[in-house]
N, C-alpha and C positions, 0 to 999 in steps of 0.2 A: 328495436334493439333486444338481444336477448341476453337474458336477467341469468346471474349465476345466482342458485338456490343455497339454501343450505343442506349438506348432508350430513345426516350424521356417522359416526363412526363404520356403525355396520354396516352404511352404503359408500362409504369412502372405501372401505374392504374392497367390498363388491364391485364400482370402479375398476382398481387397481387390478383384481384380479379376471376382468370383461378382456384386460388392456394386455393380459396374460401375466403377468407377474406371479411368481408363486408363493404362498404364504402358506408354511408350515405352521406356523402358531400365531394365529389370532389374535389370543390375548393379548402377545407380546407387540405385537403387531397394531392392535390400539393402545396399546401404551405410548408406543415411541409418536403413534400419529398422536396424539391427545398433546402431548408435552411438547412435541417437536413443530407440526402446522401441517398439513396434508399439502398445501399448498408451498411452502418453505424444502420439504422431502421431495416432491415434485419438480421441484428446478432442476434438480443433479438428474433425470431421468432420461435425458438426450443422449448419452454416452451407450444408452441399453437398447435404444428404439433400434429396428429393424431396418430402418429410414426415416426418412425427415420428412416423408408424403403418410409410409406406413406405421401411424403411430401405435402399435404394439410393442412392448420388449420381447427383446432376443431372445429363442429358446433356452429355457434353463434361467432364466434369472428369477434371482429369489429375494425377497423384499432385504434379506439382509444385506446383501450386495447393495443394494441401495443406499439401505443405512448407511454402510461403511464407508460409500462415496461422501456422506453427507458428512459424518464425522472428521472423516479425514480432512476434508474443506475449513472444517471447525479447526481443526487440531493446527494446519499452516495455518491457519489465518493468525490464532494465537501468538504461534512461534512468530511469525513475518511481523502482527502489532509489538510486542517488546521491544522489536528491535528496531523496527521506527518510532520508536518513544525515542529510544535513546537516540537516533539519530536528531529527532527534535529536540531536542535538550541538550545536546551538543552544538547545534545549530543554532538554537535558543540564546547558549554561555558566548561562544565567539562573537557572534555577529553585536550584543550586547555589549562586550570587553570594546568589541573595536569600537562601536560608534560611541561609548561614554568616556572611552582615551582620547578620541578625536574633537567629539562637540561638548562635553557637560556631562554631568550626572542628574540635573533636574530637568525636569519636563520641559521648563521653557526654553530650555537652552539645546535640547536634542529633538524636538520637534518643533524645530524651525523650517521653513519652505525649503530656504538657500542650504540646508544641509545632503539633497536627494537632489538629483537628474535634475539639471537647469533645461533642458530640450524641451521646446514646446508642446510635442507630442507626448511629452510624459507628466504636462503641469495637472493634468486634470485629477489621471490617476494618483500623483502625491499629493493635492489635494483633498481623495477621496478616502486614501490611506489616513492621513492625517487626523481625520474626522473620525477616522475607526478606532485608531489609536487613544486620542481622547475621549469617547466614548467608551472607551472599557476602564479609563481609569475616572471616570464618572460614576460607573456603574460599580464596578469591583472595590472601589476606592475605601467603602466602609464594610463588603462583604469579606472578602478575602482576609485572611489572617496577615498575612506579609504585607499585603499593600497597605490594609487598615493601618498595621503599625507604622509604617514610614510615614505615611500622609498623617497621622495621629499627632505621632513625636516628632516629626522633622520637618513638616510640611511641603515634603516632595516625594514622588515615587521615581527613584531610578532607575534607570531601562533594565540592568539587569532583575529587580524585581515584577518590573511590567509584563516583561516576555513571559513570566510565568505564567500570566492572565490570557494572553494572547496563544488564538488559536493558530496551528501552522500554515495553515493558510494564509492570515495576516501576515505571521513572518516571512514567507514564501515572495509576497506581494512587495513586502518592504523591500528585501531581496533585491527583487528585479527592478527598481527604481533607486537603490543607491546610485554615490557617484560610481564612477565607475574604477577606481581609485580604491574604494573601499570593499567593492567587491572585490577585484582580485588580492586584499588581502585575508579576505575570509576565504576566498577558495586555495587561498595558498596553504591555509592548514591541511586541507584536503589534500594538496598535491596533486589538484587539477585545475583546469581551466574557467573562470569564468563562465567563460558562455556555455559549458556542459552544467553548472551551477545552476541558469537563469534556466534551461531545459529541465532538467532533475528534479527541483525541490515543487514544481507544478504536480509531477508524476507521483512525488512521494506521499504529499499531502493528500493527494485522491486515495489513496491506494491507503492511509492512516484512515478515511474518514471509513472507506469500504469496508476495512477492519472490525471498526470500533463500532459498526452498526449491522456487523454480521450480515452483509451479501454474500454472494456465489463471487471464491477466490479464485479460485482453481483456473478458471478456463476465460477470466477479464482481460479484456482488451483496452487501451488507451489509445485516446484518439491521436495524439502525438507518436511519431518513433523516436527515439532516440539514434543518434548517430553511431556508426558504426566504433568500433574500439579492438584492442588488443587482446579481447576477449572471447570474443567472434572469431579473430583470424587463429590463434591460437590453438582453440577448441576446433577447427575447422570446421566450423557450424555450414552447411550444405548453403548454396547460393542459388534461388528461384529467380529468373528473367534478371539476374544482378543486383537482387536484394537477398541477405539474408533471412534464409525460411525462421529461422529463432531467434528469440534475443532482441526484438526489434521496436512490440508493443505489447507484449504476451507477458507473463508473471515471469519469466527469463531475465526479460530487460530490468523487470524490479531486484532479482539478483543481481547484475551485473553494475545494478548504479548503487546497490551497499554493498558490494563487495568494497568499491573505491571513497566510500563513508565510514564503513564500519572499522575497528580498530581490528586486525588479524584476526587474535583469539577468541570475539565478538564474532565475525565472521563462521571461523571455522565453527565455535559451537553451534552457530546458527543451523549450519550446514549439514551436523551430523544430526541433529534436531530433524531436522527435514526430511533426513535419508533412511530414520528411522519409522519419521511415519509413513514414507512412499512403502519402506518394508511391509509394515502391518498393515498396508493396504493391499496391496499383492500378493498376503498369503491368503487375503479375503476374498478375490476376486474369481469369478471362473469363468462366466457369461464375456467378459471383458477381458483382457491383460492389462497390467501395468503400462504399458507400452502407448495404450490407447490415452490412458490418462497422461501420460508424460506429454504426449506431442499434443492434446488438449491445450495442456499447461504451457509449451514454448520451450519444454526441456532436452536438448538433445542427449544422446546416450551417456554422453561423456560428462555432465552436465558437475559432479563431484569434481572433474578436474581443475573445476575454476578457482579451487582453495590454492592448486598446487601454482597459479602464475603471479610472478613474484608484483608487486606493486611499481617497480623500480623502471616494470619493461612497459609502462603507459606511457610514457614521453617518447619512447621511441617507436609507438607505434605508427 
């Protein structure tokens, strides 16, 4: 097996620049690899190569261009985690409202079996839930500020304060094994469907966890597609062998399932957020176009007009 060595700076240089990349300033040039990872700067590189046999970059590319890829990656990921926060914690308040108006406010009474999916096929997972759930209020029960105090002074922690503890994940899982009764009143806040909910909130939480641990945004794929929508057809996103070429399991489709979460003005600021940094990505580019990175991304040209389709025309799609 062959062992990757170490190099240091000045043959990481030299690397990059065998590979043809151009590096006008060096210093500046170990600086960003010093702080940034040679290996982490490296991933964004596939966009420059020549080919995907001929690993060289494209004539004229300059390590900044690289950078700029990496940054910009940085920069949506930012904008996209905020705003899956808030959709967690949205997600977090309803789904919490509803089950402690339905079953109880204390632990014993809202993590009961018979409260989740009586179906055989789903006893195992509610009982694995269940175990996870009291597990964090085991663990967090004296760490946490909020839990401590309930469990302290009132000798129970209430879902609404538990989901705080809980990862989205967890709540994603819970999700999907409600009755199902209960789910469509949580997705009714939404003003969609259930079973686009039990698909969604899987995609969302990957895509939080991707965030919050800084991978490559840009160009992720999801093994799930999401279903076609009113957003597709609208946009007139181009149709390959009968599937939509975008929007399907590309960073698109993560737009098109907050658009239908996120509150408008949430939304739209998202959006112009985004369209500034594809901006100052594309006045940095020249080995590439913007166009390159778009259809990477799952973004069709039009991709800004999905602020302008009203909410109202998803039912009638």
């Amino acid at each position: 097996m062959i062992q990757k060595q170490f190099k240091n700076l000045d043959e990481q240089i030299e690397i990059l620049k065998y590979k043809g990349l151009i590096i006008n300033n060096e210093e500046y040039a170990k600086t960003v690899l010093l702080r940034e990872n040679y290996f982490f700067l490296s991933g964004y590189r596939h966009l420059f190569m020549k080919s995907s046999t001929d690993k060289v970059y494209k004539n004229g590319t300059q390590f900044e261009e690289l950078y700029s890829l990496f940054l910009f990656d940085r920069r949506i990921r930012n904008i996209l985690f905020k705003n899956l926060l808030i959709i967690e914690n949205n997600l977090k308040s309803i789904s919490s409202y509803q089950l402690s108006k339905r079953y109880g406010y204390k632990e014993r009474d809202y993590l009961k079996e018979k409260n989740f999916d009586q179906s055989p096929e789903k006893r195992r997972q509610v009982n694995d839930l269940l175990k996870k759930m009291k597990r964090q209020i085991r663990k967090n029960g004296r760490e946490n500020t909020a839990t401590f105090h309930y469990a302290n002074n009132y000798g129970y922690i209430p879902l609404w304060i538990l989901v705080k503890v809980l990862s989205f994940g967890i709540v994603s899982e819970m999700f999907s094994v409600l009755k199902e009764e209960d789910q469509k009143e949580i997705a009714k806040v939404y003003n969609i469907e259930r079973e686009k909910l039990i698909i969604y909130l899987p995609i969302l939480s990957n895509y939080r966890n991707l965030c919050a641990h800084e991978d490559i945004l840009y160009e992720n794929r999801t093994k799930k597609e999401i279903d076609d929508t009113v957003y597709h057809q609208l946009l007139g996103i181009e149709k390959v062998d009968g599937t939509y070429k975008y929007g399907k399991n590309d960073l698109f489709a993560l737009i098109i399932i907050m658009r239908q979460l996120l509150q408008s003005e949430e939304f739209k600021g998202m959006i112009i957020e985004l369209d500034n940094a594809i901006s100052t990505l594309d006045y940095n580019l020249s080995a590439i176009s913007i166009k390159d990175v778009l259809n990477r991304m799952g973004f069709p040209n039009n991709w800004k007009e999905i602020v302008t389709i009203e909410r109202s025309l998803e039912k009638n799609e």
